[in-house]
C-alpha positions as CSV (number, residue, x, y, z in Angstrom):
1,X,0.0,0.0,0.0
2,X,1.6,3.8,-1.0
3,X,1.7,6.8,1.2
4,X,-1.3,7.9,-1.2
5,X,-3.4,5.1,-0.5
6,X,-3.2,5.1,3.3
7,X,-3.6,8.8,3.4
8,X,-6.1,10.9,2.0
9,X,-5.2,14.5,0.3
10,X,-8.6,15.9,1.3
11,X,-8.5,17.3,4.7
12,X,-10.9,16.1,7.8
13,X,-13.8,18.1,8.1
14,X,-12.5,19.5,11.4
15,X,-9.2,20.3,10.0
16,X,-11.3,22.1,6.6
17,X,-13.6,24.4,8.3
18,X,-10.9,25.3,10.6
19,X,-9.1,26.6,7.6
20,X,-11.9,28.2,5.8
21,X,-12.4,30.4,9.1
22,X,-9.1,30.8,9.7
23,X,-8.8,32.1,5.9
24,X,-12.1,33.9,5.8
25,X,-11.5,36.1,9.4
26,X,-8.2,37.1,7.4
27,X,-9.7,37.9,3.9
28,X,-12.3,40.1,5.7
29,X,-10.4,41.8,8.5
30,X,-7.3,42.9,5.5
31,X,-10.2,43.7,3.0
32,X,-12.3,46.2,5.5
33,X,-9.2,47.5,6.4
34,X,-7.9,48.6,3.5
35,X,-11.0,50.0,2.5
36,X,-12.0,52.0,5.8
37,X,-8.5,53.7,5.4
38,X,-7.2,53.4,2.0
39,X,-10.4,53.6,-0.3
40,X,-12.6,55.3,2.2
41,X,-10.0,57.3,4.4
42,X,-12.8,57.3,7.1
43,X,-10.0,57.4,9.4
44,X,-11.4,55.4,12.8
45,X,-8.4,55.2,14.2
46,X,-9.9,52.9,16.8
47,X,-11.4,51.0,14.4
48,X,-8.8,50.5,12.3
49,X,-6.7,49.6,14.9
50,X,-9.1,46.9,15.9
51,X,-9.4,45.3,12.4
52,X,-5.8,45.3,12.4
53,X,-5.0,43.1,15.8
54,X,-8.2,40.9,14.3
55,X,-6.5,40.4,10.8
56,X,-3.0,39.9,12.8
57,X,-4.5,36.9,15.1
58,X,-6.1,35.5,11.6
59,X,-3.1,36.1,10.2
60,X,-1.3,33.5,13.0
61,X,-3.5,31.3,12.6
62,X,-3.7,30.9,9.2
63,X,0.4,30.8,9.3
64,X,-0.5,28.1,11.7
65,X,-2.9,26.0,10.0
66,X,-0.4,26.4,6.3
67,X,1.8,25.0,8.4
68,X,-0.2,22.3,9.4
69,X,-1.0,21.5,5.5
70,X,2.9,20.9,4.8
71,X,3.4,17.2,6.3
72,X,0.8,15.6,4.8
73,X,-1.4,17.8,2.3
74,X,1.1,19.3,0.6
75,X,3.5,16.7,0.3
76,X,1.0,13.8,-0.6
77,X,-0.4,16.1,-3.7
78,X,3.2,16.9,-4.4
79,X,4.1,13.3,-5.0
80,X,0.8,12.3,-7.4
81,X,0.8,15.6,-8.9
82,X,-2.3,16.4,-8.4
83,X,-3.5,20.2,-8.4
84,X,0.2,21.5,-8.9
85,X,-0.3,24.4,-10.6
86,X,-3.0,26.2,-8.3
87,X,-1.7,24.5,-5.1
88,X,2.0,26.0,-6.3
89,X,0.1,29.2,-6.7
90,X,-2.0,29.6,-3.6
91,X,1.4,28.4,-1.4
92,X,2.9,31.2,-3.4
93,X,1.1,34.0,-2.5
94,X,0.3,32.6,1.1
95,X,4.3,32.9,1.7
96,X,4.4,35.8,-0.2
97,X,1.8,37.4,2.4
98,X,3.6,36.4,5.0
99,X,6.8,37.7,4.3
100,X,5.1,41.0,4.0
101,X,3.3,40.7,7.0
102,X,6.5,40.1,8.2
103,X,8.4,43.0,6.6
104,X,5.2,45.2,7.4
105,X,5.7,44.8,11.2
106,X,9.5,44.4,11.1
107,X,11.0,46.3,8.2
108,X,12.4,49.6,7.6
109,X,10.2,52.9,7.1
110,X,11.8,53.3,3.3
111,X,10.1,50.1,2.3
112,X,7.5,50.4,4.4
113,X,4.9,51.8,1.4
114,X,5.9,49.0,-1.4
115,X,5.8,46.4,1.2
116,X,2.2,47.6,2.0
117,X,1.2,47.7,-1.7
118,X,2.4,44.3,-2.8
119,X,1.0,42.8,0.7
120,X,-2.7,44.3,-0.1
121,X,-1.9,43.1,-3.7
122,X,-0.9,39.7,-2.5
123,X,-4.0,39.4,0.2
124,X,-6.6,40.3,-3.4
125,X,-5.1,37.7,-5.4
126,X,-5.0,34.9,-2.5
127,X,-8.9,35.7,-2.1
128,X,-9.2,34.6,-5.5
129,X,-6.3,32.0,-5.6
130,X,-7.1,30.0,-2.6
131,X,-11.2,29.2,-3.4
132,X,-10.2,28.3,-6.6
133,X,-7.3,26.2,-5.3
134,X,-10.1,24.1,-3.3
135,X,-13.1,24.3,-6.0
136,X,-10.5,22.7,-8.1
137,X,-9.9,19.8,-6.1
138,X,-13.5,19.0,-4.8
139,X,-14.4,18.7,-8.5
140,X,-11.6,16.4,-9.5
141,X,-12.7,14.9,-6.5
142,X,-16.4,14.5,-7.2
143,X,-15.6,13.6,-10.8
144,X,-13.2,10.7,-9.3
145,X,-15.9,9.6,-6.8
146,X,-18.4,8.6,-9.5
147,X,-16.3,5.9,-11.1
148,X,-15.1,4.6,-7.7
149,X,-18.9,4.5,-6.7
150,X,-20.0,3.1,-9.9
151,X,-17.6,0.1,-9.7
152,X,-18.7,-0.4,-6.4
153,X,-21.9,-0.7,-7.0
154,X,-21.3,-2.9,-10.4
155,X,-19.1,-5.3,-8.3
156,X,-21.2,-5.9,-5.0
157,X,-23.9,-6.6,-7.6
158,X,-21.7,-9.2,-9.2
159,X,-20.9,-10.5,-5.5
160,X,-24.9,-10.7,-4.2
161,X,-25.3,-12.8,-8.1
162,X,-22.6,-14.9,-7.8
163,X,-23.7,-15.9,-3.9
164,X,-27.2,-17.0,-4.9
């Protein structure tokens, strides 16, 4: 028996919905931020402020939970190839976000304005990267289902006839 077969790529439910919120309290907390004080320029400081410890706890524990992908997600679909080319792109732009999350809290003041751009940037595209990332695999997954469920069927058919 492979690594494949004794371990499914799909996450456990728990371990799914954990990352959806994790990923949604991020998306929302960067997005109302940047538009209460970069599109809007409402400027609630308080507010702001707020949205931005929110987003920097989402933030963690997204990190967290990316990193909780790596030993088995990550690797499994790296050895069948499957998804490649969106999972390469969403753990792209998730370590791209969070080297300027890191550069946004640790870097220099010259930067400071770049670093902020291509992290706001980064955050716009992963919104659209990452759903696409997982509708992608739930409908090879679906589509691989049928088959498998077909057979099944065919076969315990063929068992319950051949019995009698």
């Amino acid at each position: 028996m492979t690594t494949h077969q004794m371990f499914s790529i799909r996450l456990p439910k728990a371990q799914r919905w954990m990352t959806y919120l994790a990923l949604i309290a991020v998306v929302i907390s960067g997005i109302v931020w940047w538009l209460l004080h970069d599109v809007l320029q409402w400027g609630w400081i308080l507010a702001e402020r707020r949205l931005l410890i929110s987003h920097g706890i989402a933030a963690a524990a997204t990190l967290v939970i990316v990193g909780g992908l790596l030993p088995l997600h990550i690797r499994l679909a790296w050895r069948i190839r499957r998804n490649l080319s969106s999972g390469l792109a969403a753990l792209a732009i998730m370590t791209l976000l969070a080297a300027t999350g890191l550069l946004l809290y640790y870097g220099g003041e010259d930067w400071r304005d770049w670093v902020r751009w291509a992290h706001i940037g980064a955050g716009l595209i992963a919104a659209l990267v990452i759903p696409v990332h997982v509708w992608l695999g739930r409908r090879r997954h679906a589509r691989s289902a049928a088959p498998v469920a077909a057979a099944t069927r065919s076969q315990g058919h063929e068992r319950a006839t051949a019995l009698r």
